[in-house]
mmCIF file as gemmi writes it, N, C-alpha and C atoms, coordinates in Angstrom:
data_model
loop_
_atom_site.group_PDB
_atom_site.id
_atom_site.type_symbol
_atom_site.label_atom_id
_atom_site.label_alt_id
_atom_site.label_comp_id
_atom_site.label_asym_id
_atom_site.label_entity_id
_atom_site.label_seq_id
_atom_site.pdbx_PDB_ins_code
_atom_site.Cartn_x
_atom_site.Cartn_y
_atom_site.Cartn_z
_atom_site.occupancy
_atom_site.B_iso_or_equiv
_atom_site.pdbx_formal_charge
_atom_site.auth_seq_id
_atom_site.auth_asym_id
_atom_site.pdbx_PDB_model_num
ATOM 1 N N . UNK Axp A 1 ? 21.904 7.946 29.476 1 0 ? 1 A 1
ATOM 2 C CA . UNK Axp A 1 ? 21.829 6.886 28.484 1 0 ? 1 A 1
ATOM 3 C C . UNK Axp A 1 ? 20.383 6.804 27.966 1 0 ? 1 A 1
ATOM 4 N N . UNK Axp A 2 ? 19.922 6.979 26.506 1 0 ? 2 A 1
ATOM 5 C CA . UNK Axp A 2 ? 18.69 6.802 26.387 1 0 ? 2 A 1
ATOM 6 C C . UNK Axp A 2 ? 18.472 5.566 26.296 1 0 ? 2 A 1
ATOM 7 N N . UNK Axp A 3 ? 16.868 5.242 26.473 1 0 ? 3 A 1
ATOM 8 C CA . UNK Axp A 3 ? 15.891 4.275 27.055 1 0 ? 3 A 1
ATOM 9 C C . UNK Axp A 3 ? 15.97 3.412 25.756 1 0 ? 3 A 1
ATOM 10 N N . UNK Axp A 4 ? 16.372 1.997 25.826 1 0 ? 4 A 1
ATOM 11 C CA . UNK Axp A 4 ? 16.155 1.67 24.273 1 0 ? 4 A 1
ATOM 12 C C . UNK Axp A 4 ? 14.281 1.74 24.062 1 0 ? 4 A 1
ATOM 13 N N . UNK Axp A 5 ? 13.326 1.813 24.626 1 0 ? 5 A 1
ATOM 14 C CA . UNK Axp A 5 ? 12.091 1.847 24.135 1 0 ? 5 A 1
ATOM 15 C C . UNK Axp A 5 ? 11.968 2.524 22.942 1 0 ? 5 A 1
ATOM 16 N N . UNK Axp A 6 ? 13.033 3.633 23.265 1 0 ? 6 A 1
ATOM 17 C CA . UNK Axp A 6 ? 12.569 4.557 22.156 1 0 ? 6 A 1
ATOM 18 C C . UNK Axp A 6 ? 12.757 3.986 20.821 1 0 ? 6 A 1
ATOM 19 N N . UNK Axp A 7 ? 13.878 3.156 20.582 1 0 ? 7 A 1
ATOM 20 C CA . UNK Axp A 7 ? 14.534 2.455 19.496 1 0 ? 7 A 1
ATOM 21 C C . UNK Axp A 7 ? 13.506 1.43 19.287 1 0 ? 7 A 1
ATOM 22 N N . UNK Axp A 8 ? 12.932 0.814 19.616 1 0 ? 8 A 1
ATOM 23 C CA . UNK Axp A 8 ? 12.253 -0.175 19.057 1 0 ? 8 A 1
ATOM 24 C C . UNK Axp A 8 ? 10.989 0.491 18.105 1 0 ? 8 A 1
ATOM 25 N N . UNK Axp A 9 ? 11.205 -0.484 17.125 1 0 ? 9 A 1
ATOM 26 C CA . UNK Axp A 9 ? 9.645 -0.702 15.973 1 0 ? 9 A 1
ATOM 27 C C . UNK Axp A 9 ? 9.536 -1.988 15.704 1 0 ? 9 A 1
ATOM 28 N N . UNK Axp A 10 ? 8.385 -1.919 16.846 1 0 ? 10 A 1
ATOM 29 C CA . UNK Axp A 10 ? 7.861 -3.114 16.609 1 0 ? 10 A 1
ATOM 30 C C . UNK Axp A 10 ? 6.391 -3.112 16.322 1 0 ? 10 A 1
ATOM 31 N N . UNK Axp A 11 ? 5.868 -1.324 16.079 1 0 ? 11 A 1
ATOM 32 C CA . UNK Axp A 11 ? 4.154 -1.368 15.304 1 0 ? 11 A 1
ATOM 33 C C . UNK Axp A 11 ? 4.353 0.181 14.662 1 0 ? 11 A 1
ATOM 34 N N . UNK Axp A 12 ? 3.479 -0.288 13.912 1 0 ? 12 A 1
ATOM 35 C CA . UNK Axp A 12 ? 3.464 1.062 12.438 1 0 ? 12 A 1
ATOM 36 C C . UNK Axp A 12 ? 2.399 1.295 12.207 1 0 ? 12 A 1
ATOM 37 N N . UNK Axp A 13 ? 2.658 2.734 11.751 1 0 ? 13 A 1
ATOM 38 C CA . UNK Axp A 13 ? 0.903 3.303 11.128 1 0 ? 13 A 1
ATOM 39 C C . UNK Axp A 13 ? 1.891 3.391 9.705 1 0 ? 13 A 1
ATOM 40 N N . UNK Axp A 14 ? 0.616 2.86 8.874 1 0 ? 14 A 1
ATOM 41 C CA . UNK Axp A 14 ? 0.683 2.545 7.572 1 0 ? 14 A 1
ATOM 42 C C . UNK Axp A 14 ? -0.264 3.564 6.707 1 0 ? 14 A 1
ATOM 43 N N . UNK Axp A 15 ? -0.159 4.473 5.89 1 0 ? 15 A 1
ATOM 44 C CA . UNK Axp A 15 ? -0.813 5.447 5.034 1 0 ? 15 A 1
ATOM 45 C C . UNK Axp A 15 ? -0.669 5.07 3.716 1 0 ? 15 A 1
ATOM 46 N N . UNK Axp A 16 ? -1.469 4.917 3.112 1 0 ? 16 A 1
ATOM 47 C CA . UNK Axp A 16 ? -1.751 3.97 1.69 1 0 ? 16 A 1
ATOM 48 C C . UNK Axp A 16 ? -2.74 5.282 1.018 1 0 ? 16 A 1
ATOM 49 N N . UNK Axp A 17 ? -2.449 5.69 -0.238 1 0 ? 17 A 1
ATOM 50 C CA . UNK Axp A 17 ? -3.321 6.109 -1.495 1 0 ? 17 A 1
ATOM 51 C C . UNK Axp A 17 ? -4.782 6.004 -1.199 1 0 ? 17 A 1
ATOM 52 N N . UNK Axp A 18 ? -5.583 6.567 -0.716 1 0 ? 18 A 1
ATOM 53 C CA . UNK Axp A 18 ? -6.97 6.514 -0.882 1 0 ? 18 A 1
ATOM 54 C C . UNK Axp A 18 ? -7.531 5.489 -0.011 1 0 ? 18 A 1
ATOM 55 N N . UNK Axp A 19 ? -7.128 5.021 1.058 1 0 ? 19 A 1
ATOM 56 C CA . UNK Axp A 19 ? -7.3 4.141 2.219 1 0 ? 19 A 1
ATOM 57 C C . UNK Axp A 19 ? -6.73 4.772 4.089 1 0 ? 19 A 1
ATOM 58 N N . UNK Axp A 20 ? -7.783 4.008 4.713 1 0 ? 20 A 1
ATOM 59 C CA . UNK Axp A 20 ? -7.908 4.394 6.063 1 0 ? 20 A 1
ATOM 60 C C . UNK Axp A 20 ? -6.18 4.091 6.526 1 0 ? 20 A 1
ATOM 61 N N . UNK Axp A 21 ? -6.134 4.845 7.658 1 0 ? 21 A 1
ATOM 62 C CA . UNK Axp A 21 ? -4.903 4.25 8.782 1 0 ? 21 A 1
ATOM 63 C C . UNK Axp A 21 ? -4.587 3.023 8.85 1 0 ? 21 A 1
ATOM 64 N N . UNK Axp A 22 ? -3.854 2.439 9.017 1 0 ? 22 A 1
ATOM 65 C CA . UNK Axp A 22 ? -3.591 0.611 9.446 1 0 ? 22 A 1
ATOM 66 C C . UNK Axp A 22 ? -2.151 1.025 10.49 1 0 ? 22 A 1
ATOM 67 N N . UNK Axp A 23 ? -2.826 0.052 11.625 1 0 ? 23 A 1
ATOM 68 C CA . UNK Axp A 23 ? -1.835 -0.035 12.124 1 0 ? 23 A 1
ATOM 69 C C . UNK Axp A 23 ? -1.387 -1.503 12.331 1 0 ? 23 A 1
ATOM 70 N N . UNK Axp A 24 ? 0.633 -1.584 11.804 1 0 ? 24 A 1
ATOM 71 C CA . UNK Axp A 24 ? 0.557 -3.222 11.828 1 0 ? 24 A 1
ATOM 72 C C . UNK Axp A 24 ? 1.597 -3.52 12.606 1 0 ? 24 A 1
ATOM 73 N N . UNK Axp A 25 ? 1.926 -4.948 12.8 1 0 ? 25 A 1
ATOM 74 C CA . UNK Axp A 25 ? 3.319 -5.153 13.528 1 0 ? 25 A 1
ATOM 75 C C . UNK Axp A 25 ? 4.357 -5.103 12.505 1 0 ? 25 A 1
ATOM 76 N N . UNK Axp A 26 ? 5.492 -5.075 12.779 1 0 ? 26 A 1
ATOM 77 C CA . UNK Axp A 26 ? 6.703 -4.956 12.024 1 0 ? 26 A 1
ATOM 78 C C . UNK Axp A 26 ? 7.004 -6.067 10.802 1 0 ? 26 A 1
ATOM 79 N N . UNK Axp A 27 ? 6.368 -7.548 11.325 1 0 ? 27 A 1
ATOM 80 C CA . UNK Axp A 27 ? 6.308 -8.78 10.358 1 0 ? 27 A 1
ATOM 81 C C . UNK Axp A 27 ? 4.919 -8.746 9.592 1 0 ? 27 A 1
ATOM 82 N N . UNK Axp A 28 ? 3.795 -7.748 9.518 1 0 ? 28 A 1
ATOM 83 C CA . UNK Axp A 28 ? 2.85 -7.582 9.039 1 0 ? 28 A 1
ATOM 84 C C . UNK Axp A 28 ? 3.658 -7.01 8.401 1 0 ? 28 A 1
ATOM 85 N N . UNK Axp A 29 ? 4.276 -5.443 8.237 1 0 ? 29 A 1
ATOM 86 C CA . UNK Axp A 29 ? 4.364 -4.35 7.281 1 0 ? 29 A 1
ATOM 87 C C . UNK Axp A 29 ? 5.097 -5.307 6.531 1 0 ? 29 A 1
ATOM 88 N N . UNK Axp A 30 ? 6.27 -6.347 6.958 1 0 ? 30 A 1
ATOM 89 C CA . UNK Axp A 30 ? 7.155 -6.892 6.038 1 0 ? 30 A 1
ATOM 90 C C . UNK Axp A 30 ? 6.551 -7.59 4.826 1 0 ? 30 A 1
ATOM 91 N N . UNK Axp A 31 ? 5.255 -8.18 5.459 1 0 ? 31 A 1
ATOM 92 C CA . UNK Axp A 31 ? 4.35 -9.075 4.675 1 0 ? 31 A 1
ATOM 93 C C . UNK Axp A 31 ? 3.581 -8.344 3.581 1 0 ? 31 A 1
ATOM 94 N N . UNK Axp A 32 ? 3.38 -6.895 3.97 1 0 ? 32 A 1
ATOM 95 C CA . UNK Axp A 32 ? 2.837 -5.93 3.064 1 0 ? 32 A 1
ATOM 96 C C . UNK Axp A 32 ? 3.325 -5.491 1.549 1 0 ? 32 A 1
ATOM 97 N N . UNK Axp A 33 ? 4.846 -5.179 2.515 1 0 ? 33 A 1
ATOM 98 C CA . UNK Axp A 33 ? 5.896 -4.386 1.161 1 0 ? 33 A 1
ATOM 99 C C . UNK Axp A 33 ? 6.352 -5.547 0.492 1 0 ? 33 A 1
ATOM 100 N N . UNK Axp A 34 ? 6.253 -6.828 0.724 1 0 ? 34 A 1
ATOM 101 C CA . UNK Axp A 34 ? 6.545 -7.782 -0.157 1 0 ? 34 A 1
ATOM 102 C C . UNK Axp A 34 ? 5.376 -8.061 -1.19 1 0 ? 34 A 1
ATOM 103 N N . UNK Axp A 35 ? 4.364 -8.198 -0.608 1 0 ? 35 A 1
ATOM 104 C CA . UNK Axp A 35 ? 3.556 -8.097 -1.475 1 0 ? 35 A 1
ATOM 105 C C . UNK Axp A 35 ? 3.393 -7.051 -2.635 1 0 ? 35 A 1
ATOM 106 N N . UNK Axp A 36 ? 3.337 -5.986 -1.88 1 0 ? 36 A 1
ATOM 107 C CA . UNK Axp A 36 ? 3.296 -4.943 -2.966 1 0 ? 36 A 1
ATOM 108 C C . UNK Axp A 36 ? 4.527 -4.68 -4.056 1 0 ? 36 A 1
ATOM 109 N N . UNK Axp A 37 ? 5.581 -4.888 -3.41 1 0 ? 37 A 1
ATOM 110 C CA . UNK Axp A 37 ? 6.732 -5.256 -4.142 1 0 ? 37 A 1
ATOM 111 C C . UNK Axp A 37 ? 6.601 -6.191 -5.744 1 0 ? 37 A 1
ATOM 112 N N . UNK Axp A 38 ? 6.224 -7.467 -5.407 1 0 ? 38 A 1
ATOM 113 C CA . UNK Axp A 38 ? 5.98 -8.549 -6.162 1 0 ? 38 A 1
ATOM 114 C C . UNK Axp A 38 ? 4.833 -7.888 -7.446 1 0 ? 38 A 1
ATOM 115 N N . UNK Axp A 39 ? 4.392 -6.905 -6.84 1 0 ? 39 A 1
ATOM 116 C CA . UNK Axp A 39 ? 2.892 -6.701 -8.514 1 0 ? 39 A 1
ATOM 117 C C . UNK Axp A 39 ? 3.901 -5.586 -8.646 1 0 ? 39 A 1
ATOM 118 N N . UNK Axp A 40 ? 4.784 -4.741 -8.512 1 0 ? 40 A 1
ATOM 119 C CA . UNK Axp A 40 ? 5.639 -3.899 -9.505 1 0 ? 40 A 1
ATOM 120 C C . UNK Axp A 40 ? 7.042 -4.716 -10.476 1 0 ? 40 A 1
ATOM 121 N N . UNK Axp A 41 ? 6.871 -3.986 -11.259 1 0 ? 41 A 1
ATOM 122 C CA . UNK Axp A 41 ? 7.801 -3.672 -12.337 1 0 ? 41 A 1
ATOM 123 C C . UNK Axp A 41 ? 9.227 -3.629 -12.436 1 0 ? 41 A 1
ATOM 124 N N . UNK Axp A 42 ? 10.474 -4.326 -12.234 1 0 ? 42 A 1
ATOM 125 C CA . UNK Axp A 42 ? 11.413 -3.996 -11.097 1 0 ? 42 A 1
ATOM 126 C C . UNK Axp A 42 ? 12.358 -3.122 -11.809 1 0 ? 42 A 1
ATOM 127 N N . UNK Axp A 43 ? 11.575 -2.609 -13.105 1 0 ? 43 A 1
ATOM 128 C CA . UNK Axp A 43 ? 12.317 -1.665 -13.352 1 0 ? 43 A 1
ATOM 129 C C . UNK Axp A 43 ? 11.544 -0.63 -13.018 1 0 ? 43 A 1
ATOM 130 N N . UNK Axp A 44 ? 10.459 -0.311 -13.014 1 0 ? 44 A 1
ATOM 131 C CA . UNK Axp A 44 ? 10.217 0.713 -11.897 1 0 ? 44 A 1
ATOM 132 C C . UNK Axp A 44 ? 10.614 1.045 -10.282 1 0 ? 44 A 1
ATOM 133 N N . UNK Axp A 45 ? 11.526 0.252 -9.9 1 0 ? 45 A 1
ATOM 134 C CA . UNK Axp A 45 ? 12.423 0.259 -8.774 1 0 ? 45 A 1
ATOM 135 C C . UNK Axp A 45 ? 12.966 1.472 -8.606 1 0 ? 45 A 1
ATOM 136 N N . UNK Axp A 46 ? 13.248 1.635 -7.641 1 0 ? 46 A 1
ATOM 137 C CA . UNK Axp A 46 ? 14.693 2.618 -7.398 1 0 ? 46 A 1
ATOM 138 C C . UNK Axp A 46 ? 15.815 1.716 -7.853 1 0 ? 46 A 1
ATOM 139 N N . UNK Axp A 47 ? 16.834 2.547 -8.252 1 0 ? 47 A 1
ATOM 140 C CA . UNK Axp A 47 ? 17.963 1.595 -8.357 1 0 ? 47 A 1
ATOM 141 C C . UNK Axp A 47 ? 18.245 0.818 -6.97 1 0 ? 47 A 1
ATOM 142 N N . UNK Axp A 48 ? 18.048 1.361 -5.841 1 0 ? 48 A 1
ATOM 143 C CA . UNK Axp A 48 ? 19.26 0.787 -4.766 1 0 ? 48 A 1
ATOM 144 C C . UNK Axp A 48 ? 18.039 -0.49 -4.241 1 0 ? 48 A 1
ATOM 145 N N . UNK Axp A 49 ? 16.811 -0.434 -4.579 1 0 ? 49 A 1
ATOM 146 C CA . UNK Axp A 49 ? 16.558 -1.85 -4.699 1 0 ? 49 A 1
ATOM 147 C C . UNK Axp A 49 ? 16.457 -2.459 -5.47 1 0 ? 49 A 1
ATOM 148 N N . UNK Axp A 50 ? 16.546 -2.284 -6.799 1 0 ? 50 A 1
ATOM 149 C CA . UNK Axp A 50 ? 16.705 -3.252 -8.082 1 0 ? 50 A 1
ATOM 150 C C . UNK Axp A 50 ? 18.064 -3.962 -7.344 1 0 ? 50 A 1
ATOM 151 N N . UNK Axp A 51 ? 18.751 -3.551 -7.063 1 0 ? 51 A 1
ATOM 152 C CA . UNK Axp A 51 ? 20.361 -4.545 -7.021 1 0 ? 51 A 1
ATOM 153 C C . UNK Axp A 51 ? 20.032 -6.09 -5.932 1 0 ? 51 A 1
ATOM 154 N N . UNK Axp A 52 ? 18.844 -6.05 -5.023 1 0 ? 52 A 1
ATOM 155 C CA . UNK Axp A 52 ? 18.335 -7.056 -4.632 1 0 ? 52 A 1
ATOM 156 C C . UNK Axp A 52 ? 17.708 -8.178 -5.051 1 0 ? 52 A 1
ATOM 157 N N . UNK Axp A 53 ? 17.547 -9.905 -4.894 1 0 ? 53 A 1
ATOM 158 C CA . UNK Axp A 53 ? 17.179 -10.305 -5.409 1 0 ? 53 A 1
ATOM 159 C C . UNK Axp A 53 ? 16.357 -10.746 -5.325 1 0 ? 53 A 1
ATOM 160 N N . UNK Axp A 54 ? 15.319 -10.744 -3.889 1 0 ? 54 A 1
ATOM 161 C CA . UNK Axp A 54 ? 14.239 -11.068 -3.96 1 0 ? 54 A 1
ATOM 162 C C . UNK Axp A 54 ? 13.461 -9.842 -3.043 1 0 ? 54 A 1
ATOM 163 N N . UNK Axp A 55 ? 11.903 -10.474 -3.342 1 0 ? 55 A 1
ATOM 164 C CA . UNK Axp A 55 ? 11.097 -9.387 -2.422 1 0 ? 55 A 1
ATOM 165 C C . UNK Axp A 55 ? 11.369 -9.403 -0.798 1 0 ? 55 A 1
ATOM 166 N N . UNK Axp A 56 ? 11.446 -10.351 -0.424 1 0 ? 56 A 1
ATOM 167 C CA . UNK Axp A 56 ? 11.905 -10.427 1.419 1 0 ? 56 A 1
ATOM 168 C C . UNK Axp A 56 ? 13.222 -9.218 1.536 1 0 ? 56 A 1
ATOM 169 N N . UNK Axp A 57 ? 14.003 -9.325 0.527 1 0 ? 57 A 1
ATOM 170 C CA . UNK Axp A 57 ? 15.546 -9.005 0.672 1 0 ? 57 A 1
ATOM 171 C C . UNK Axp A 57 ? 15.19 -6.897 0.849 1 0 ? 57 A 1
ATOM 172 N N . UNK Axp A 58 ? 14.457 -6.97 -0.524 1 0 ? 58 A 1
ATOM 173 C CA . UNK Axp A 58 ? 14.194 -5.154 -0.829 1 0 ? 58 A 1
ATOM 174 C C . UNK Axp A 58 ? 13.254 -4.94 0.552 1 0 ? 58 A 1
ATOM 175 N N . UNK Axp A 59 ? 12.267 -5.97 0.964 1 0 ? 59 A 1
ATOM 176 C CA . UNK Axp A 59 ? 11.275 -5.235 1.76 1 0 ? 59 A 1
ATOM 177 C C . UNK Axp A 59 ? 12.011 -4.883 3.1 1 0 ? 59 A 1
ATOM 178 N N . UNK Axp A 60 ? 12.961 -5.702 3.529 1 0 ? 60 A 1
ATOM 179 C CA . UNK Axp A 60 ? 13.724 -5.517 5.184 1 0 ? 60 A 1
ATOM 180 C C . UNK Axp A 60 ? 14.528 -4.207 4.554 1 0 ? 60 A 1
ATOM 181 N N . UNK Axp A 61 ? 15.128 -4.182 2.985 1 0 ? 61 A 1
ATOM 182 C CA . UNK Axp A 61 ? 15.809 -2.702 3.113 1 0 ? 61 A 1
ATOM 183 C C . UNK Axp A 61 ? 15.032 -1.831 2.931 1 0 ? 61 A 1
ATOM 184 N N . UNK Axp A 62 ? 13.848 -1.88 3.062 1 0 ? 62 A 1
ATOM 185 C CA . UNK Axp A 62 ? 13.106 -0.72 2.625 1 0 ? 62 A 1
ATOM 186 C C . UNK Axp A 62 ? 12.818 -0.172 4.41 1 0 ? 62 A 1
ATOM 187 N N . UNK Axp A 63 ? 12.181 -1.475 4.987 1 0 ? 63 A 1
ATOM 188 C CA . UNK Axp A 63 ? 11.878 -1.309 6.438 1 0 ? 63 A 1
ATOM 189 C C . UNK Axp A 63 ? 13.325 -0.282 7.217 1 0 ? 63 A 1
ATOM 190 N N . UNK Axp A 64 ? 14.26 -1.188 6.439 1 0 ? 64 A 1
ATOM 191 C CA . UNK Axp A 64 ? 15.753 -0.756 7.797 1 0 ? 64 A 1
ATOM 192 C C . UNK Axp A 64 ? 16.05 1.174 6.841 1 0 ? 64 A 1
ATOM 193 N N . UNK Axp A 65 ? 16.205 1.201 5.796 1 0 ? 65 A 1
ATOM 194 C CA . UNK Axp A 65 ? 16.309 2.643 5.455 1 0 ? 65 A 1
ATOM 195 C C . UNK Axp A 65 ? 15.573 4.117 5.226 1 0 ? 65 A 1
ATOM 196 N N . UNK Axp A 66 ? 14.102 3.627 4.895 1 0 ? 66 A 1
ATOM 197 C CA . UNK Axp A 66 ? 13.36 4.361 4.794 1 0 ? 66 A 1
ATOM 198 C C . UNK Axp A 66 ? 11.776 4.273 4.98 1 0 ? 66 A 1
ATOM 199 N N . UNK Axp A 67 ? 11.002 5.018 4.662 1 0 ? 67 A 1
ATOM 200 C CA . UNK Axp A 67 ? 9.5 5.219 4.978 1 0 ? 67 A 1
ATOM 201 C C . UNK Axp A 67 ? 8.647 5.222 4.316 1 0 ? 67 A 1
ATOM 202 N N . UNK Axp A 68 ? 8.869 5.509 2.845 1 0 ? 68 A 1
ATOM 203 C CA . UNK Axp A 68 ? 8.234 5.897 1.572 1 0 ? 68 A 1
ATOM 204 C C . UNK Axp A 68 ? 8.8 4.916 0.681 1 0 ? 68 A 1
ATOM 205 N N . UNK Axp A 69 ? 7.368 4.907 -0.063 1 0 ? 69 A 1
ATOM 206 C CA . UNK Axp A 69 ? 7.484 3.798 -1.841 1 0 ? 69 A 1
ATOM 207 C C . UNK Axp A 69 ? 6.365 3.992 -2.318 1 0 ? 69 A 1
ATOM 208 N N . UNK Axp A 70 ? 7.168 5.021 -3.56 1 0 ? 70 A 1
ATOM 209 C CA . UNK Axp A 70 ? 6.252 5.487 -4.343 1 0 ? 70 A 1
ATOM 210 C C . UNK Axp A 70 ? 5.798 3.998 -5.43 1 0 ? 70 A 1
ATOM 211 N N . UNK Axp A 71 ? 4.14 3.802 -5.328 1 0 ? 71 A 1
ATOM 212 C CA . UNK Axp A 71 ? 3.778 3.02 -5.972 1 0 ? 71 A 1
ATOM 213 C C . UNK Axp A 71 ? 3.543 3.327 -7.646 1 0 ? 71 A 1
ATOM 214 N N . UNK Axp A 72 ? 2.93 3.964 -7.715 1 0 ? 72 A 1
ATOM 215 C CA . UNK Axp A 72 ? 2.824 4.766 -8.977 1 0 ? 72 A 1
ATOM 216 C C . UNK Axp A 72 ? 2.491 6.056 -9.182 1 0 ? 72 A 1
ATOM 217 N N . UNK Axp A 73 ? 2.919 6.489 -10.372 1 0 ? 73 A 1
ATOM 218 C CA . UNK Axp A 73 ? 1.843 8.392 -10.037 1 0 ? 73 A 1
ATOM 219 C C . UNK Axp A 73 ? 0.842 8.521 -9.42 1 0 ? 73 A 1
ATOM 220 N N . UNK Axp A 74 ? 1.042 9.085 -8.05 1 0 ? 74 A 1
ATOM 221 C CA . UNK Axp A 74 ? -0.184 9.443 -7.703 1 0 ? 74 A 1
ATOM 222 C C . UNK Axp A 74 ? -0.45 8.572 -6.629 1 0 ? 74 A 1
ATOM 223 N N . UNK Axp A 75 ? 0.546 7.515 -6.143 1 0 ? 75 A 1
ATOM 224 C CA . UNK Axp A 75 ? 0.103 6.075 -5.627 1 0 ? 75 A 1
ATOM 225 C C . UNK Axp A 75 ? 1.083 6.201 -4.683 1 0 ? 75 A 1
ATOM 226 N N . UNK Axp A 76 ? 1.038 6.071 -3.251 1 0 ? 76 A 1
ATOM 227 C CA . UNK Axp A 76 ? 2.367 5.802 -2.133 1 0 ? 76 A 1
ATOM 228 C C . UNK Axp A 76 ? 1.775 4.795 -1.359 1 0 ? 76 A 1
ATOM 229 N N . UNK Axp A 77 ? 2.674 4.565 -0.476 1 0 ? 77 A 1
ATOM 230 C CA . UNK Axp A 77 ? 2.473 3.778 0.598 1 0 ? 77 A 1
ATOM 231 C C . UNK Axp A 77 ? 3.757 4.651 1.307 1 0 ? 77 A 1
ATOM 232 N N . UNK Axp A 78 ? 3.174 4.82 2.515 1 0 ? 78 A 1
ATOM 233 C CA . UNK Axp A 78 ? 3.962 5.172 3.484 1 0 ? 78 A 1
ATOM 234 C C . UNK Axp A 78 ? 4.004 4.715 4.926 1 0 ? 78 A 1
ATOM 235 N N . UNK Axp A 79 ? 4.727 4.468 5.948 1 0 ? 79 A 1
ATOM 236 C CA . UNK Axp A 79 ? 5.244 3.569 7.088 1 0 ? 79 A 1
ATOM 237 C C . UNK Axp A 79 ? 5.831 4.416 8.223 1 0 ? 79 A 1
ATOM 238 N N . UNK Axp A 80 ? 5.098 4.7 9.606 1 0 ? 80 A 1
ATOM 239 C CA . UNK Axp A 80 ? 5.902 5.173 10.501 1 0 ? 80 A 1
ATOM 240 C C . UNK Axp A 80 ? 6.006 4.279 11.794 1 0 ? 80 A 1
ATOM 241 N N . UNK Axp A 81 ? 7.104 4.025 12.637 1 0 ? 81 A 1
ATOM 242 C CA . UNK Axp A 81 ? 6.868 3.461 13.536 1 0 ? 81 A 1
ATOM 243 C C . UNK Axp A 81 ? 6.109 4.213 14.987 1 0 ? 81 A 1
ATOM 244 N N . UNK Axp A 82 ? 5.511 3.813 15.574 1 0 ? 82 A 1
ATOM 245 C CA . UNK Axp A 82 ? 4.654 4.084 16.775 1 0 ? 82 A 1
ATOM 246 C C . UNK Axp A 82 ? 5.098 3.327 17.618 1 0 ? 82 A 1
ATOM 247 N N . UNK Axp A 83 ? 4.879 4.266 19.447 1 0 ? 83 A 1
ATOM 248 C CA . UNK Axp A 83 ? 4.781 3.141 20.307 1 0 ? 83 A 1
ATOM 249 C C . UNK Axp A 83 ? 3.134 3.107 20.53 1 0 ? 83 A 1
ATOM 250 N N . UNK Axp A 84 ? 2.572 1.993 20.953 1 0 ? 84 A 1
ATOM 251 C CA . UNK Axp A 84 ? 1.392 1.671 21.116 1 0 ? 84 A 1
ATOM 252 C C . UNK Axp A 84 ? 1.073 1.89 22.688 1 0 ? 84 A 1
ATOM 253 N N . UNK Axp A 85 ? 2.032 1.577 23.551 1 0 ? 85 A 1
ATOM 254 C CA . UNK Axp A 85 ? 1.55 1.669 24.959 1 0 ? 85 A 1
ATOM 255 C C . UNK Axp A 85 ? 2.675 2.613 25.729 1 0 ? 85 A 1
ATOM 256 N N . UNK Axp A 86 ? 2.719 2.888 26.527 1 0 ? 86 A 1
ATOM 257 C CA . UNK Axp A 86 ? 3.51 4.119 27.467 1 0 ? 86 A 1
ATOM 258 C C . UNK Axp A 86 ? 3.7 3.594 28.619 1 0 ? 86 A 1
């Protein structure tokens, strides 16, 4: 039976466009992609989060499906989960 440790994210290394490492907790990154969410365009969305209606709503689906959000040409933010201690 695997270990649920492995399953948990509860801290992330965060890779941003032209900026250092960050590493955050899981309600930090949430606090992040909402933010960053809120200064885009929501038609620059992907579709499968345009169909959401607020930033809390896209940022947990962004957290629960994927890793990447392209900010603009040239611009990402990207999200992996880590364990911090062993």
């Amino acid at each position: 039976m695997p270990d649920s440790l492995m399953y948990q994210q509860d801290h992330f290394v965060v890779l941003e466009t032209n900026q250092p490492e960050q590493f955050l907790t899981q309600s930090e990154l949430l606090e992040k992609l909402k933010t960053t969410l809120q200064q885009l365009v929501i038609q620059d969305l992907p579709p499968d989060l345009q169909k959401f209606d607020t930033a809390e709503a896209q940022a947990q689906y962004l957290l629960d499906t994927t890793c990447e959000l392209d900010i603009a040409p040239g611009q990402y933010l990207q999200w992996y989960a880590v364990r911090l201690e062993k």
